[in-house]
C-alpha positions in Angstrom: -240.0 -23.9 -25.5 -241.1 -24.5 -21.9 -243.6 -21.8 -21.9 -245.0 -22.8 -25.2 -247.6 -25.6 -23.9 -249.3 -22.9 -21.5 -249.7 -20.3 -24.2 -250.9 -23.1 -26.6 -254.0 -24.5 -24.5 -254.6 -20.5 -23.2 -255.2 -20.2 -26.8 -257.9 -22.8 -26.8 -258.9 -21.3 -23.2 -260.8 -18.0 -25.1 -260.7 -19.3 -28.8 -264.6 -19.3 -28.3 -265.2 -15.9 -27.4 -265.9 -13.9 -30.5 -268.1 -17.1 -31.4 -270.3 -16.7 -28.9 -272.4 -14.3 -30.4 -272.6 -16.9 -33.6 -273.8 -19.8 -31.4 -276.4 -17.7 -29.4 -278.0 -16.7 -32.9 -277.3 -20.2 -33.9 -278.4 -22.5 -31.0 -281.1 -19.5 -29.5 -280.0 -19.0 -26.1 -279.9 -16.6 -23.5 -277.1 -14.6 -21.6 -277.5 -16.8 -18.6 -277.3 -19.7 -19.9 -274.1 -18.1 -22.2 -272.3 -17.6 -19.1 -273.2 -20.9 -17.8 -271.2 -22.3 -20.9 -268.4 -20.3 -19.6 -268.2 -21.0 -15.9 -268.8 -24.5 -17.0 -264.5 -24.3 -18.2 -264.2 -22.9 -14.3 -265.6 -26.1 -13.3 -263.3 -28.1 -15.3 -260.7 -26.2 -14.3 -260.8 -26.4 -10.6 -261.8 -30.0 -10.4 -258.6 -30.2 -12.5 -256.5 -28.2 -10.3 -257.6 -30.6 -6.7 -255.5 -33.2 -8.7 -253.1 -31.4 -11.2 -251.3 -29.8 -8.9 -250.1 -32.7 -6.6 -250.1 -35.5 -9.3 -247.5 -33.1 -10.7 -245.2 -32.8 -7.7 -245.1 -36.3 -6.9 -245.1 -38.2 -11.1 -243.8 -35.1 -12.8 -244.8 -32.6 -15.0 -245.1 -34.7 -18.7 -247.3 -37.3 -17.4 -250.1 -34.7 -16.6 -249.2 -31.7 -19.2 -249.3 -34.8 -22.2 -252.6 -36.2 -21.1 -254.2 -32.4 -20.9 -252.9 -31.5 -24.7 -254.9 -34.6 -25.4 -258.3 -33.5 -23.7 -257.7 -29.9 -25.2 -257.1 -31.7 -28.8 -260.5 -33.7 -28.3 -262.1 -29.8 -26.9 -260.8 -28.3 -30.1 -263.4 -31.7 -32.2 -266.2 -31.1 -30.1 -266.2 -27.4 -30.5 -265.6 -27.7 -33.9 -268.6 -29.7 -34.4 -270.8 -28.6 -31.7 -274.8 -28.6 -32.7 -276.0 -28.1 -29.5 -275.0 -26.3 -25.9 -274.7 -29.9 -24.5 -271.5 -29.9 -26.2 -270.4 -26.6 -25.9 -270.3 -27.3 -22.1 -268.6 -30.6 -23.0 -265.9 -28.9 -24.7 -265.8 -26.1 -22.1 -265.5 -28.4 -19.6 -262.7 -30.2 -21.2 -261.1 -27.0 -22.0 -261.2 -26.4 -18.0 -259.6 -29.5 -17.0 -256.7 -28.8 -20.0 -256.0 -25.1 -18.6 -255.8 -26.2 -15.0 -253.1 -29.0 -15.7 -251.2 -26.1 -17.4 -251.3 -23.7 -14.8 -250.1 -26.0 -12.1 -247.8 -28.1 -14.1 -246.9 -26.1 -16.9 -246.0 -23.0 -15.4 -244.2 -25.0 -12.6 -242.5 -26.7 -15.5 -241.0 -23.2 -16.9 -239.6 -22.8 -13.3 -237.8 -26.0 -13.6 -236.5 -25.5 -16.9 -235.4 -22.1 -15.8 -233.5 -23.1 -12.9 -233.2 -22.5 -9.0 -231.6 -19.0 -9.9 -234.0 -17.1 -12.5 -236.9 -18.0 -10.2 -238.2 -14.4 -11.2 -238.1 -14.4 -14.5 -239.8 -18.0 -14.4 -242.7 -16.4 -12.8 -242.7 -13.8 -15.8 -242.3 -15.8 -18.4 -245.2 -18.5 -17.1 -247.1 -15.3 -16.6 -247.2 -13.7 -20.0 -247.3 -17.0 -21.6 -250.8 -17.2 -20.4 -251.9 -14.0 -20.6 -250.3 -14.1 -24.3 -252.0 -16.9 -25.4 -255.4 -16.1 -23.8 -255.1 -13.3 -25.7 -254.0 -14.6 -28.7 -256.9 -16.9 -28.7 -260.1 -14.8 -29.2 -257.8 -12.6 -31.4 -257.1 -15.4 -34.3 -260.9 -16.7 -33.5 -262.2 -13.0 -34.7 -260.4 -13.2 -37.6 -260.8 -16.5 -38.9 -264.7 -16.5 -38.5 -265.1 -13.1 -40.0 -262.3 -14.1 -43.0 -262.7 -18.0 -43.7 -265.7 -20.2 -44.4 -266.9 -22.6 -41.9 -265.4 -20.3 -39.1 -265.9 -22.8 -36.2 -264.5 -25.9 -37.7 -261.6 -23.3 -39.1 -260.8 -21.7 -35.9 -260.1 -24.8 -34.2 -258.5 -27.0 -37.0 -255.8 -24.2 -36.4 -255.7 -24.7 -32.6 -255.0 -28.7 -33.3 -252.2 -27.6 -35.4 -251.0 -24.9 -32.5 -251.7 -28.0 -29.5 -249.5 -30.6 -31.8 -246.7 -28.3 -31.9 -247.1 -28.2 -27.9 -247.1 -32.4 -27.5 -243.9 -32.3 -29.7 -242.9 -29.8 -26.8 -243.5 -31.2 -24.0 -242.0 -34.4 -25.6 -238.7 -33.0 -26.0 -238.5 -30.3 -22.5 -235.5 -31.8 -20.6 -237.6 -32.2 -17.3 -236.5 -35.1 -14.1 -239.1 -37.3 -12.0 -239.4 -35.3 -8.9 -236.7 -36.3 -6.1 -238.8 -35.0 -3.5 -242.2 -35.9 -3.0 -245.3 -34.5 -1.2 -247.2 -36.4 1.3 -251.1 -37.0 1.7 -253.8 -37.5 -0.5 -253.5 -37.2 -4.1 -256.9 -35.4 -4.8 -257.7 -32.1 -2.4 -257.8 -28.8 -2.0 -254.7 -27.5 -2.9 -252.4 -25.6 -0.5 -249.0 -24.4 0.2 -246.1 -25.6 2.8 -246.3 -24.0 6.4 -245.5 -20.1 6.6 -246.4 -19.7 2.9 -249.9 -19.0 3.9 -250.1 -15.2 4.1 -247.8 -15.3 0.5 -250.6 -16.9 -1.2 -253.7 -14.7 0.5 -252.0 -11.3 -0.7 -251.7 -13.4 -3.9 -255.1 -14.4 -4.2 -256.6 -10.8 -3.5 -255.7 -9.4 -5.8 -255.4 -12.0 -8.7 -259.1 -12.8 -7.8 -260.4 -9.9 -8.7 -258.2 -9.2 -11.8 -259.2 -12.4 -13.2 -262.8 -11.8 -12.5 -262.8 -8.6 -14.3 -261.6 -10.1 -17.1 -263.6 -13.4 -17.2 -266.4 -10.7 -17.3 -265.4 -8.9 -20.3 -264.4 -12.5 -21.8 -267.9 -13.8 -21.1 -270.5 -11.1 -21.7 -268.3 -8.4 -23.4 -269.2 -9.6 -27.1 -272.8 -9.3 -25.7 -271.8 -6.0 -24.5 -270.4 -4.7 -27.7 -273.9 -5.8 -29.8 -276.3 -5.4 -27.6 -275.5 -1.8 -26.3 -273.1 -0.5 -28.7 -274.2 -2.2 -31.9 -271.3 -4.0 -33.1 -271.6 -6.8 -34.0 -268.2 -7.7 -36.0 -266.5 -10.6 -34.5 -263.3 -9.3 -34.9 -264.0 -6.6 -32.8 -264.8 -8.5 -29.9 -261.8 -10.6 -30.7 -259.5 -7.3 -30.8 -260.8 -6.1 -27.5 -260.0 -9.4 -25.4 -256.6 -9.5 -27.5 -255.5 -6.1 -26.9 -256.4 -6.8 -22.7 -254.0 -9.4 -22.6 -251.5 -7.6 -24.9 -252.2 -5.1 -22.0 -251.5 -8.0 -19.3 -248.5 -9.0 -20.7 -246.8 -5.7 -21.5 -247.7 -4.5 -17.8 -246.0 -7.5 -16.5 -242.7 -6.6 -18.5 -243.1 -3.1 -17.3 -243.1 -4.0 -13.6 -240.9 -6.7 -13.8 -238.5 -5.1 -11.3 -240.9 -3.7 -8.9 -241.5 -4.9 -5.4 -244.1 -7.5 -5.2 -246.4 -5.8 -2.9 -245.9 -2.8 -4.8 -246.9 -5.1 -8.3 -250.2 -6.2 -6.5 -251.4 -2.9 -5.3 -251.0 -1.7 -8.5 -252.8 -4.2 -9.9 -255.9 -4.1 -7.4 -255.9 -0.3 -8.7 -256.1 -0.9 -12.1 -259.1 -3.6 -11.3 -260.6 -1.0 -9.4 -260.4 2.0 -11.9 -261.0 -1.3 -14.8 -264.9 -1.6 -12.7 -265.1 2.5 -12.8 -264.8 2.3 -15.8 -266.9 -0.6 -17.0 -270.1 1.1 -15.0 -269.4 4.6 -16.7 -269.5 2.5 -20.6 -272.8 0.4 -19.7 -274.7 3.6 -18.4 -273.5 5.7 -21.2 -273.0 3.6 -24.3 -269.8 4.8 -24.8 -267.1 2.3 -26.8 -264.2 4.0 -26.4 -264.7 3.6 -22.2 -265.6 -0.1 -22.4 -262.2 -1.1 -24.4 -260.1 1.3 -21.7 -262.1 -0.6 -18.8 -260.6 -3.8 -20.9 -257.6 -2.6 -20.9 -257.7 -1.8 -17.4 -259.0 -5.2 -16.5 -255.6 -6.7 -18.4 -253.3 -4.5 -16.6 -255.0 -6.0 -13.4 -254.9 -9.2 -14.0 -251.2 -9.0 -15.0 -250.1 -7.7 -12.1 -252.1 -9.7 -9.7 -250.4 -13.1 -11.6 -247.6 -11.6 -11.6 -247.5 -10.7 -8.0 -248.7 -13.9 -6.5 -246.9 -16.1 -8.7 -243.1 -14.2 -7.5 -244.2 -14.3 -4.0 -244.6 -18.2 -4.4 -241.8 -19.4 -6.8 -240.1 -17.0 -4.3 -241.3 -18.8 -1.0 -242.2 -22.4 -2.2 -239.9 -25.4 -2.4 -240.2 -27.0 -5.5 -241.6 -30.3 -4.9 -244.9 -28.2 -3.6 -244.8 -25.3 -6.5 -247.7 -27.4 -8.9 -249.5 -27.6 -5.8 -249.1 -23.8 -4.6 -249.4 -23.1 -8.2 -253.1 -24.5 -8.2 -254.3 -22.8 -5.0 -253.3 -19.9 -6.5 -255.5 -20.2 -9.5 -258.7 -21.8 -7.2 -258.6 -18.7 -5.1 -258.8 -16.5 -8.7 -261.1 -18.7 -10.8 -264.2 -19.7 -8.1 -265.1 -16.1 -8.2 -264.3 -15.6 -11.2 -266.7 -18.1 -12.1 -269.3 -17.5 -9.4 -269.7 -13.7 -10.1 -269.8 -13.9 -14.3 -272.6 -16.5 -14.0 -274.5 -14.0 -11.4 -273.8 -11.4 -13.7 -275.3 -12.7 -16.8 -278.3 -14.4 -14.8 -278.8 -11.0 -13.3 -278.2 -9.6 -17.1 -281.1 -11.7 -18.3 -283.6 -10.4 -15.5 -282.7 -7.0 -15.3 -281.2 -5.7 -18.4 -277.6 -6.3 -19.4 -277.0 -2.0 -18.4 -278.5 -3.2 -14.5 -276.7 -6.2 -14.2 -273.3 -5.0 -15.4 -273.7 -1.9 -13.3 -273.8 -4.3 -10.2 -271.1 -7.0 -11.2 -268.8 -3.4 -11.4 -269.2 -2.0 -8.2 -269.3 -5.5 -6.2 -266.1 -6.5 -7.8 -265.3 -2.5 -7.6 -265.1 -3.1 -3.9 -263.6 -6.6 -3.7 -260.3 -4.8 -5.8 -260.2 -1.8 -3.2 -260.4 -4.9 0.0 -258.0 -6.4 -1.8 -255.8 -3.2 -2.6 -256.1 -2.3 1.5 -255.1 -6.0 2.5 -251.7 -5.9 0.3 -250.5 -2.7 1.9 -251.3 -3.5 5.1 -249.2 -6.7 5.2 -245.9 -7.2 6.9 -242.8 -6.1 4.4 -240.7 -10.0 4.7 -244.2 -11.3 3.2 -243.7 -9.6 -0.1 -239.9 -9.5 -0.3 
């Protein structure tokens, strides 16, 4: 029940990927400006998580995870009716600010419901409930627009009816006012407690990365799909971004019992071979290598969340795990946001084949870094 909430807004969170394609037909514009209406949900999300995180440690989790349900319930009526990209930023933005409420107090939520003692299988279960429903989200979106009239106003009417269920939730999770409470200012950059540090760097790069790859494929891989492979079918590009995070989440289940360091190395080099692989699909229009370079992407960012989230809930006390939580997901989401808005500006001057070529082998490298930096760290960091 705990985990619900976070899979229900990660739902919302990529519900608006296979309709991307619709609205740029619809609305006339170009890839740039289509990832701009992405990394506008980045913004959202890390102005949400400099306040999220820490409002949740010191008030609770309920009073910031019931006002977020609300914002995503008012995303899910702008999207819905949405005539214009002024409001498709709107809603992205407020879909942003939702997501980053739920992965500082939601997920930190799930660890308190789960106890001091299943600390690990917290971190899992937060995990794939995000990966899950970000999955889940573009999958049910294909479907619906492809199978029901009115596709937009469908999709989300059945998101409201999937964020609901998560107020009644939240409503009813047996969660305690924080005891302990963190000190300083309520807005910041988010950070972790003294000697927790070099925990949530290894965390970072390799989650980075992994979420960049797939904030990519989220973002331009629709465009991808039609405009070098000539598919068009929104269910398609809903299946592909479905069956990466199926590929997240079953990763994280298959490494549950792995050593942390040995879970993030893995997962910089299945980003890494994800990039490969991505570069080899543009140059030869080849479908079959684009959805394994999805795949591969999943896998990575699975085992980077995976990985950072143990070493924290590991490492963290809990009156500071919304906070660490949140600095976690700013380290993964600014470059995940920086670096799919340079790819699809570079997209639009260059040729979609040029630019994703380069956003492949810049994050190529940024997954081997981060690969080289998890080994070389001390052994107590990644117990």
């Amino acid at each position: 029940m705990a985990a619900w909430p976070v899979t229900a807004v990660f739902v919302l969170s990529n519900a608006a990927t296979p309709l991307y394609v619709l609205w740029q037909r619809d609305l006339g514009f170009s890839k740039g400006t289509l990832t701009l209406v992405f990394a506008c949900y980045i913004v959202g999300l890390v102005g949400s998580l400099l306040v999220s995180g820490v409002v949740s440690d010191r008030v609770g989790r309920k009073p910031v995870l019931l006002p977020a349900l609300a914002l995503a319930l008012a995303a899910c009526l702008i999207f819905a009716t949405a005539g214009g990209v002024a409001a498709l930023i709107v809603a992205r933005l407020f879909t942003g600010i939702a997501v980053g409420a739920v992965v500082s107090a939601g997920m930190a939520a799930v660890t308190d419901v789960a106890g001091p003692e299943r600390k690990r299988t917290a971190a899992l279960i937060a995990s794939c409930a995000m990966v899950f429903g970000a999955g889940l989200g573009p999958l049910l979106s294909g479907l619906l627009s492809e199978a029901a009239p009115a596709p937009t106003v469908t999709v989300f009417a059945v998101e409201a009816v999937l964020l609901f269920s998560a107020v009644l939730c939240v409503l009813r999770m047996p969660l305690r006012r924080p005891e302990a409470r963190a000190k300083g200012a309520w807005a910041r950059v988010p950070g972790v407690p003294k000697g927790a540090g070099r925990r949530l760097a290894l965390g970072i790069a390799v989650f980075a990365p992994g979420i960049t790859a797939t904030s990519f494929v989220l973002s331009l891989g629709p465009s991808l799909l039609s405009g070098l492979l000539g598919t068009t079918n929104r269910i398609v590009a809903g299946t592909m971004a479905f069956a990466m995070f199926l590929a997240a989440t079953g990763v994280q289940f298959a490494v549950r019992r792995l050593r942390c360091r040995t879970i993030l190395a893995a997962g910089a080099l299945g980003t890494a071979l994800s990039m490969a692989l991505l570069i080899a699909a543009v140059r030869t229009s080849t479908l079959a290598l684009l959805v394994l370079a999805a795949l591969l992407a999943g896998t990575g960012q699975g085992m980077g969340q995976l990985g950072g989230l143990a070493l924290l809930n590991s490492g963290v006390p809990p009156h500071r795990l919304a906070e660490a939580n949140a600095a976690l997901n700013v380290g993964g989401y600014l470059p995940a946001g920086l670096l799919s808005v340079s790819a699809g500006y570079l997209s639009d001057a260059v040729g979609l084949t040029g630019g994703a070529t380069v956003f492949g082998a810049v994050l190529l490298a940024f997954a081997v870094l981060g690969g080289l930096l998890v080994l070389t760290g001390r052994r107590r960091t990644t117990s």
